[in-house]
C-alpha positions as CSV (number, residue, x, y, z in Angstrom):
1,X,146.4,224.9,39.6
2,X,147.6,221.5,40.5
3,X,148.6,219.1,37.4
4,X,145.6,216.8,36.9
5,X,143.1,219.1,38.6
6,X,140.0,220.2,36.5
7,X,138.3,223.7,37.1
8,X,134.6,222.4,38.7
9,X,133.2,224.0,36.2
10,X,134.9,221.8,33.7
11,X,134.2,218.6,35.5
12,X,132.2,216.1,32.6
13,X,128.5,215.5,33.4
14,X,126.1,213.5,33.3
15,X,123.2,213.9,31.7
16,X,119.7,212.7,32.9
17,X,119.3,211.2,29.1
18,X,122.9,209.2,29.5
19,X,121.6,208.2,33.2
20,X,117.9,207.1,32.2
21,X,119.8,205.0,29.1
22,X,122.5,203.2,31.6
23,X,119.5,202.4,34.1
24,X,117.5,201.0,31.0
25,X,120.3,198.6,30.0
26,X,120.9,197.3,33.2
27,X,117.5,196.7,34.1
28,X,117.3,194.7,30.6
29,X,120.3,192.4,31.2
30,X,119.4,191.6,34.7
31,X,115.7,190.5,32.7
32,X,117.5,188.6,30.6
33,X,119.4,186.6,32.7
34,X,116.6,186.2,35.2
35,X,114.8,184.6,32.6
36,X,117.5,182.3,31.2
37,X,117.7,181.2,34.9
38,X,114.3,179.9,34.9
39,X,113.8,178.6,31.6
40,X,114.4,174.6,31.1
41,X,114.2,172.3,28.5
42,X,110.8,170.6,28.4
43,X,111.7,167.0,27.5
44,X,109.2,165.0,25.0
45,X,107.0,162.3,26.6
46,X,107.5,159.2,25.3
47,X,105.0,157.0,24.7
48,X,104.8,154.3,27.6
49,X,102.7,151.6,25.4
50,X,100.9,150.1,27.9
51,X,99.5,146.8,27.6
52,X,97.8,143.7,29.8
53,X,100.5,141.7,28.2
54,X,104.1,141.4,26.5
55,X,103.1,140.4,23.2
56,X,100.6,143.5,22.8
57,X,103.6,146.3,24.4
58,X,105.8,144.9,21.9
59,X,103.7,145.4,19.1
60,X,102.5,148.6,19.6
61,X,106.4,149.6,20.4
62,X,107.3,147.8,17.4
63,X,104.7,149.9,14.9
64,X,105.7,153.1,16.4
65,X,109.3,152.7,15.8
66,X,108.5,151.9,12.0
67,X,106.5,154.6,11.0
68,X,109.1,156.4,12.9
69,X,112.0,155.1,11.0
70,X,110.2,155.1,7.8
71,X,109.2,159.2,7.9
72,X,113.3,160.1,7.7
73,X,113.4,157.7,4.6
74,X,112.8,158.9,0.9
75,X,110.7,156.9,-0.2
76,X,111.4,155.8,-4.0
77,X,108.5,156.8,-6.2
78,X,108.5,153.2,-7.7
79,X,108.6,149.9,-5.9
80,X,111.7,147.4,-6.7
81,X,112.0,143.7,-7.1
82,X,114.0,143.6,-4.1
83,X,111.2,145.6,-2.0
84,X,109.0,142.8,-1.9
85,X,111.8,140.3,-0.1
86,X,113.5,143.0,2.1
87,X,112.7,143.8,6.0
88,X,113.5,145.4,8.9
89,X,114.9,143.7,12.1
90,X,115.4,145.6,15.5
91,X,116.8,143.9,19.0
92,X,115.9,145.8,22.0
93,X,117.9,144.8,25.4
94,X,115.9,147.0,27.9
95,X,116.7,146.2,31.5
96,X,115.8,149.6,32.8
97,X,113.8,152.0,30.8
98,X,110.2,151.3,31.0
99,X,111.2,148.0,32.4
100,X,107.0,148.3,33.7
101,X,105.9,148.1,30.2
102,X,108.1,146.6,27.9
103,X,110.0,143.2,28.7
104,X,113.7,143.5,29.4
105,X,114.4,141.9,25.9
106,X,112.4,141.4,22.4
107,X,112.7,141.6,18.6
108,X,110.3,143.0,16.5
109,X,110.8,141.9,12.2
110,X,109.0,144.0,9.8
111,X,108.3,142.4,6.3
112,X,108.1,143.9,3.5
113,X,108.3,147.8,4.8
114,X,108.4,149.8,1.9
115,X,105.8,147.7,-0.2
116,X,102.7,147.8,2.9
117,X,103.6,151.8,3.6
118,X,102.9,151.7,-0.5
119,X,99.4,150.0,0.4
120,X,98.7,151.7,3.2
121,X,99.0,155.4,0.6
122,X,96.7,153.4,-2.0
123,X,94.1,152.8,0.6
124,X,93.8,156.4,1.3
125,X,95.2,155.4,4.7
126,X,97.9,158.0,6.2
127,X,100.6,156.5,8.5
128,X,100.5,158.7,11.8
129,X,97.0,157.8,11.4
130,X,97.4,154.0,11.2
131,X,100.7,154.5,14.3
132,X,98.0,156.3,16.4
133,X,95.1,153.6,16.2
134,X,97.9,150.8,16.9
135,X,99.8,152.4,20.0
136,X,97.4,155.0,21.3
137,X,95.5,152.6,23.4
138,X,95.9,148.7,23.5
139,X,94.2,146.4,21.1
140,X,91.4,144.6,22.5
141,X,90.8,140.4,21.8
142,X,87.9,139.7,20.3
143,X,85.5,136.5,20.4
144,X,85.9,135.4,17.0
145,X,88.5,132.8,16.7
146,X,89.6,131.6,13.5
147,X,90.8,128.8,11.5
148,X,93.1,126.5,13.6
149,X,93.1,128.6,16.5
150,X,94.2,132.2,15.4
151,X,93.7,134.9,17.8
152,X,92.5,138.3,16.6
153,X,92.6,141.4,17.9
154,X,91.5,144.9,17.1
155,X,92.8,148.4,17.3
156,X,91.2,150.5,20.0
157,X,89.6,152.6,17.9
158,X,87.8,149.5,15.8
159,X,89.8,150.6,12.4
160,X,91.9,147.7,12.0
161,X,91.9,144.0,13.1
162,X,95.1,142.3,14.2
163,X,95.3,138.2,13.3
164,X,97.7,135.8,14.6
165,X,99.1,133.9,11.5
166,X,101.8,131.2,11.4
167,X,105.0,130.7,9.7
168,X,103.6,129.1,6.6
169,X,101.1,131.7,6.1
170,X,104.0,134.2,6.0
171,X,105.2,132.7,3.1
172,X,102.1,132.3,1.6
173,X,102.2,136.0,1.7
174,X,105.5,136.3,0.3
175,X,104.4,134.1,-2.7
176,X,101.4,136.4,-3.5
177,X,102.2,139.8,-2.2
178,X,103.2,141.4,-5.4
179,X,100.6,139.8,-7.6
180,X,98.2,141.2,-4.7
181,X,99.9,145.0,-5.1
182,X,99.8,144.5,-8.7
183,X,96.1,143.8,-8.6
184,X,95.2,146.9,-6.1
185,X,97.4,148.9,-8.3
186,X,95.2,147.7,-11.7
187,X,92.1,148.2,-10.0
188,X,92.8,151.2,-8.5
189,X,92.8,149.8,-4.9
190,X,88.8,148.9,-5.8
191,X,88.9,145.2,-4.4
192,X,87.2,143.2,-1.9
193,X,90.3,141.3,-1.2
194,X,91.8,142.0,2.8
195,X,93.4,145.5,2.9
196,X,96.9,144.0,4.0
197,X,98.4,147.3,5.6
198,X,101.5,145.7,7.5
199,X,103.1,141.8,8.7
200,X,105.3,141.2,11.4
201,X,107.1,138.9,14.0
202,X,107.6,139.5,17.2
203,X,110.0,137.8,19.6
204,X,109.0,137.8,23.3
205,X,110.8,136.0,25.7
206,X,111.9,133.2,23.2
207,X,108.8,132.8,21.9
208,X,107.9,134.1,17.9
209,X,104.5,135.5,17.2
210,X,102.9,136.0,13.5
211,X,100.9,139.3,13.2
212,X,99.3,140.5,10.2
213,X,97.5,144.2,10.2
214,X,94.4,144.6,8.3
215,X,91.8,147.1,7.7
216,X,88.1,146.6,9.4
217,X,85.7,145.2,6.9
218,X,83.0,146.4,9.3
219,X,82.1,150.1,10.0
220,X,84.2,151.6,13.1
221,X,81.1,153.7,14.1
222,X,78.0,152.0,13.0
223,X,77.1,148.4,15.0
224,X,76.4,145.4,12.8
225,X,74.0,143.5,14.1
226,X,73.5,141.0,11.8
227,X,76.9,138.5,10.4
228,X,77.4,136.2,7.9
229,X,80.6,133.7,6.4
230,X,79.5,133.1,2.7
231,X,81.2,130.5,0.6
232,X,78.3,129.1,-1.4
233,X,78.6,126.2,-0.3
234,X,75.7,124.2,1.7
235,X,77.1,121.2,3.2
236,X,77.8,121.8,7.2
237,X,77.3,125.4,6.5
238,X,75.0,126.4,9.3
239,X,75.6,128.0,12.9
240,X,76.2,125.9,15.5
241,X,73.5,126.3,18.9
242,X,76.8,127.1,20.3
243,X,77.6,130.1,17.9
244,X,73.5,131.3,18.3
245,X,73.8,131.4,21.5
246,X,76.7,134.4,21.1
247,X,75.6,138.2,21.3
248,X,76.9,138.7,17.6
249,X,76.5,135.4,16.0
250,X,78.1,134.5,12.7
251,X,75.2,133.1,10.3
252,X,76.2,130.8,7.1
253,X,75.7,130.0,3.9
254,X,72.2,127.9,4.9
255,X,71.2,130.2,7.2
256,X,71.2,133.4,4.9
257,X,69.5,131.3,2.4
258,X,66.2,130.6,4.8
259,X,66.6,133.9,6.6
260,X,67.2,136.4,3.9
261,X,67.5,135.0,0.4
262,X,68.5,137.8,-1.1
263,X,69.5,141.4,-0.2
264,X,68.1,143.8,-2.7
265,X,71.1,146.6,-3.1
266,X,69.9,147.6,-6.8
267,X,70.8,147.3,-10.0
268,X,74.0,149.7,-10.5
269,X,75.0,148.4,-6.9
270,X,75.1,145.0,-7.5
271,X,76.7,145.3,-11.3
272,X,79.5,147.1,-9.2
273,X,80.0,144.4,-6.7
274,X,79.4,141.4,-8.4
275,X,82.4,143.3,-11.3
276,X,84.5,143.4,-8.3
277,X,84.2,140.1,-7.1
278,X,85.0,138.2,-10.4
279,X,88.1,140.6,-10.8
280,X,89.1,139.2,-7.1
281,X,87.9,135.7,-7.4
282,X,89.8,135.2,-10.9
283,X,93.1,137.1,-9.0
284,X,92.8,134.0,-6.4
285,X,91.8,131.1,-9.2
286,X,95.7,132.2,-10.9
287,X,97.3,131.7,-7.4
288,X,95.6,128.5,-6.8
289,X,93.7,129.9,-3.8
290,X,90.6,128.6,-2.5
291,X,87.9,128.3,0.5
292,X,87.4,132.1,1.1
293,X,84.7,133.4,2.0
294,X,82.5,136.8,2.1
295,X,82.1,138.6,5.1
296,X,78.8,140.5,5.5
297,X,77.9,142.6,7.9
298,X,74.3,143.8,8.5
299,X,73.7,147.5,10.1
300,X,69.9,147.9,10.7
301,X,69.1,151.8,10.2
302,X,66.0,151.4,12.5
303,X,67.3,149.1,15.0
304,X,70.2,151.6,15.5
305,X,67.9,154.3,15.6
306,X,65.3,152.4,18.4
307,X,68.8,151.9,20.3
308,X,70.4,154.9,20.2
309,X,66.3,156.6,21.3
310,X,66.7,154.1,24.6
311,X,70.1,155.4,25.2
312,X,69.2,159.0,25.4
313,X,66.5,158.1,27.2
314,X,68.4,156.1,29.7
315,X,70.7,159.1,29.9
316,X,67.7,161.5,31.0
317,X,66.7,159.2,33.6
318,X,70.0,159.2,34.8
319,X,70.7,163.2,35.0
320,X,67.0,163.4,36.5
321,X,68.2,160.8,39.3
322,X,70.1,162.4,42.2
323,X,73.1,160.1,42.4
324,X,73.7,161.3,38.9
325,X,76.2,164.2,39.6
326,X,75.6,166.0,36.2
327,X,77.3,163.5,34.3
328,X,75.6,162.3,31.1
329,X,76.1,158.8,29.5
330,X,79.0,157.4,27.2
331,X,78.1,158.1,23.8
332,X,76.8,154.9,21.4
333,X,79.0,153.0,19.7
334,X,76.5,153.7,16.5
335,X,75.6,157.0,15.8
336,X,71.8,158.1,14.8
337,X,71.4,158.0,10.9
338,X,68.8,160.8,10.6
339,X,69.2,160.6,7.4
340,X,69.6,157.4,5.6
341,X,70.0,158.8,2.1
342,X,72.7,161.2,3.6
343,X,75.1,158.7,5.0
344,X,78.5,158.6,3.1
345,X,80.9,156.0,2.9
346,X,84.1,156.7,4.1
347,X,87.3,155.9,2.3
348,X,88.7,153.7,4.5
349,X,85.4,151.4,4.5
350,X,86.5,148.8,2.4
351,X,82.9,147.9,0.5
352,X,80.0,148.9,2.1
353,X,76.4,150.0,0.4
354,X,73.0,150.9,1.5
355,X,70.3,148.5,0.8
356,X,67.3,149.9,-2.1
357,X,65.1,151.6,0.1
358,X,62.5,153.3,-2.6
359,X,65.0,156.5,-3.1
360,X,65.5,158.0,-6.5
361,X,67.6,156.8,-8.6
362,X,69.0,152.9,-9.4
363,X,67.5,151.6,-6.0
364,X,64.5,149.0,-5.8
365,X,61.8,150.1,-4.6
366,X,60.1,147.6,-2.7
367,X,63.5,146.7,0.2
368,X,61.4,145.8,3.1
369,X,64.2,147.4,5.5
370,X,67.0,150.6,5.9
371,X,70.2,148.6,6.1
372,X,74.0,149.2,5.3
373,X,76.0,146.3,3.9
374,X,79.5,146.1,5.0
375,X,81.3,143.3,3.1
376,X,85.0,141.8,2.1
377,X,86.6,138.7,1.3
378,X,88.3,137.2,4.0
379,X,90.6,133.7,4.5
380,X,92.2,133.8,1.4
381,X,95.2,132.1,1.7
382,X,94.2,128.7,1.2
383,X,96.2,126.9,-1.5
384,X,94.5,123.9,-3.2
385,X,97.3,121.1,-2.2
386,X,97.6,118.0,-1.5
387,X,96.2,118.4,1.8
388,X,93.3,120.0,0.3
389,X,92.9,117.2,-2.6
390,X,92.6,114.5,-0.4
391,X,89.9,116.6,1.8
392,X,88.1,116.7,-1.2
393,X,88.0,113.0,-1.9
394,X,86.9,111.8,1.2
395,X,84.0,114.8,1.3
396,X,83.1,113.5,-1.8
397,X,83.1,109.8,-0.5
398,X,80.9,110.9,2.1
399,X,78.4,113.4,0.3
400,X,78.7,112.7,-3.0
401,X,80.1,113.9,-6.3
402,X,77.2,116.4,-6.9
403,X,76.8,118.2,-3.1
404,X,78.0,121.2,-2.8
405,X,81.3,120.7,-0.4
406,X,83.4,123.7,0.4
407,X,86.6,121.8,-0.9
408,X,87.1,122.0,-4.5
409,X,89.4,123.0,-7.1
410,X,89.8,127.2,-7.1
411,X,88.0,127.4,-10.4
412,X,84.9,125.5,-9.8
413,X,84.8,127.1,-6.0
414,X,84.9,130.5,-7.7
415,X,82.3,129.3,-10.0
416,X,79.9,128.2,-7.2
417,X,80.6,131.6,-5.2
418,X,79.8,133.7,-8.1
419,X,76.7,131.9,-8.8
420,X,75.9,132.4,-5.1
421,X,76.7,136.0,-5.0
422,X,74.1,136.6,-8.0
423,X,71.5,134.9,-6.3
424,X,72.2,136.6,-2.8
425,X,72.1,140.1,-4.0
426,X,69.1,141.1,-5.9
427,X,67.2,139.8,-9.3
428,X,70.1,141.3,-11.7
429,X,71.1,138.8,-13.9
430,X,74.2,138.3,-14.1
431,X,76.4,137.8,-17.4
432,X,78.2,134.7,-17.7
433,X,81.5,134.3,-16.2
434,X,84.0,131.7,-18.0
435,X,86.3,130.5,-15.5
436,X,87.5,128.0,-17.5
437,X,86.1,124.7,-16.0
């Protein structure tokens, strides 16, 4: 036999079990590497922060990037001295990314970050929460101008309202901003002061813009359809024809008293709010602070409920008409309160209560109307200065020393607003306040 030559019958074989195995593992790796070959990297959208205007891209690009920044930081359990100076400054040269949106060049300053991501956690108010409201949609303008021009704005989803400020009302807020945490951290974040929840300045094409970012004193699903600016004051404290003529007219001082007189909230209520209010209104006296006011808002149960019956009606007509194409009407701003007695406040109102409506309990009986009071104090960084004295002078020149003129000295003005507040709400009397004048 030839070297190297196997007998046939010694020839290795193959078995069908060795074949069946080979075939399995090459079917396998040619699986694998078809899928590989196919599978990409899905890239994250980015958000593209789309806005009618600079100003409002940059701050919806600016309040993304901070809660972005701030969610790789540990946050230290307890706020420093040095938290309440400190802030965060980013310059952003952006010739070609999302050059549509965003202007080729801006700065966005955050004040203060550590200490308002603190305020935002006390008022129950969670941060992705507070990013999405801010950048998911643009904030809208709205028609109520304030003092000396200042533009405000709210969040798409009506949770928080945006308010131009200027440069000495930034450090205003510096002075007071940790006497105000302080304060919500006493009282347990139970206050009718603003709910500050973030400040910043943005630079747009050379131009600096004040924001400040508080939370909605008014409900984000019910309408108000009744406002009022309360200072307890009565001189020049009416609307104007000018402000009646407005859809949602802001009432006054003069105008609550001969419309309303009084709002009867009952007697637990109103111990509660008028507790909280001399808290706050002694918190502004020690800062000096003066010529805020109360914002009330007025949600009429019925009303809502006779307007949201129209609206479904409306809708019926409309999917019974044949240009209709099965689509059914938007939704109402103000949902139906079926049940008055059921509705619950939400933690991130910041004061609202239902008015005594002949329910069990601490309520009145005799409230002539279902209505939910949304309330806070707004405009509170007024200082009594000089500015302010000599206001005061010539008012009193011109009305006299006994009329009741919105500029006085922060004691007596909290005086007279307390003394307002007990006559607005209810017959509860009130026990006697010293505030020291």
């Amino acid at each position: 036999m030839p070297a190297g030559k196997m007998p046939m019958n010694c020839m290795p074989l193959r078995s069908p079990l060795v074949k069946r195995c080979q075939a399995e593992e090459a079917r396998l790796k040619m699986a694998t590497a078809t899928k590989n070959k196919h599978l990409r990297a899905k890239r994250q959208k980015k958000k593209l922060f789309r806005a009618n205007e600079p100003l409002l891209s940059v701050l919806m690009w600016g309040v993304n990037h901070s809660i972005q920044e701030l969610s790789h930081i540990n946050i230290p359990v307890m706020l420093m001295p040095d938290d309440f100076k400190a802030y965060s400054k980013v310059k952003v040269d952006n010739q070609y990314f999302n050059k549509e949106n965003l202007p080729s060049h801006f700065k966005v300053k955050e004040y203060c970050p550590l200490v308002f991501k603190n305020l935002r956690e006390r008022f129950n108010i969670d941060d992705v929460d507070y990013m999405n409201s801010l950048t998911r949609s643009q904030p809208v303008n709205t028609d109520s101008p304030g003092r000396s021009g200042a533009r405000f704005l709210m969040s798409y989803d009506k949770k928080y309202v945006i308010k131009t400020i200027e440069s000495e009302e930034v450090a205003q807020m510096h002075h007071l901003l940790k006497q105000y945490h302080q304060h919500i951290v006493e009282n347990h974040s139970e206050t009718l002061l603003p709910h500050y929840l973030g400040m910043y300045r943005l630079t747009v094409e050379g131009t600096e813009t004040y924001l400040v970012v508080m939370a909605n004193i008014f409900s984000h699903k019910l309408n108000v359809h009744i406002k009022y600016d309360l200072k307890g004051s009565t001189v020049d404290r009416q609307a104007s024809d000018k402000e009646k003529a407005k859809d949602l007219p802001t009432y006054k001082d003069n105008d609550f008293v001969k419309e309303r007189e009084t709002l009867k909230i009952g007697e637990t209520q109103k111990e509660r709010l008028l507790g909280i209010l001399k808290r706050d209104s002694d918190f502004l006296v020690t800062l000096n602070l003066m010529d805020y006011s109360l914002l009330l808002g007025v949600h009429d149960v019925e009303r809502a409920e006779q307007e949201d019956m129209e609206t479904e009606n409306q809708s019926g007509d409309d999917e019974d008409g044949e240009d209709s194409g099965g689509q059914c009407a938007t939704p109402p701003d103000s949902p139906r309160i079926k049940d008055f007695e059921g509705y619950e406040v939400e933690e991130r109102e910041a004061f609202a209560i239902k008015s005594a409506n002949g329910s069990v309990g601490p309520y009145f009986t005799d409230a002539p109307k279902k209505e939910i009071y949304f309330m806070g104090l707004i405009d509170i960084l007024t200082s009594y200065d000089a500015k302010k004295r000599a206001a005061h002078a010539a008012k009193t020149v011109k009305h006299g020393a006994a009329s009741e003129i919105s500029t006085v000295k922060p004691k007596q003005y909290a005086r007279r607003f307390m003394d307002f507040m007990d006559k607005a709400f209810g017959e509860l009397q009130r026990p006697h306040y010293n505030t020291g004048c």
